[in-house]
C-alpha positions, 0 to 999 in steps of 0.5 A, a space after each residue: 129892709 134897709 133905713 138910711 135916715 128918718 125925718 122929723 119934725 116937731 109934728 111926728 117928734 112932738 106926738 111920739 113923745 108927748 102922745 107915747 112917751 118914746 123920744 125920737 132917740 129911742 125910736 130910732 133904736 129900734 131900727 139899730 139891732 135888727 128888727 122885725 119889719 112887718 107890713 100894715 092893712 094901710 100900706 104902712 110899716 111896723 118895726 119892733 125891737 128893742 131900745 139901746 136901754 132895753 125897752 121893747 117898742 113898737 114903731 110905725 113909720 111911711 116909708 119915703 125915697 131913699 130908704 128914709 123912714 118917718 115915724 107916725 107912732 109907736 108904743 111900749 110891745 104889750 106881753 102878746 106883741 114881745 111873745 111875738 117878736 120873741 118867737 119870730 126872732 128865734 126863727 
């Protein structure tokens, strides 16, 4: 999958920050080192990874025209989520 760019605005900005404690920064870092994108039940998707500073999210995001992505949230991976990931990336 390939991201070219996210839109933000101070809805979706305002609730991963202030609802989840993720800056928009460190969403999109998740995004720079390969992640593992996963497709949700409502035609969304999830992408996990980590922050530049090491910090594991889980990002969910609507993917628009273009390749843009906008996040609608995200969190900190719980333990079963980075065990998760963890064995998907080792594939």
């Amino acid at each position: 999958m390939k991201i070219r760019g996210f839109e933000w605005d101070e809805g979706n900005a305002l609730h991963i920050e202030l609802g989840h404690g993720i800056t928009p920064e460190e969403a999109e870092d998740v995004f720079a080192a390969s992640p593992l994108f996963r497709k949700t039940k409502r035609g969304h998707y999830l992408a996990m990874g980590p922050t530049l500073d090491g910090r594991y999210l889980t990002v969910v995001f609507e993917l628009k025209k273009d390749g843009i992505a906008r996040v609608i949230t995200g969190w900190d991976m719980k333990d079963a989520e980075k065990k998760y990931y963890r064995k998907c990336i080792a594939r």
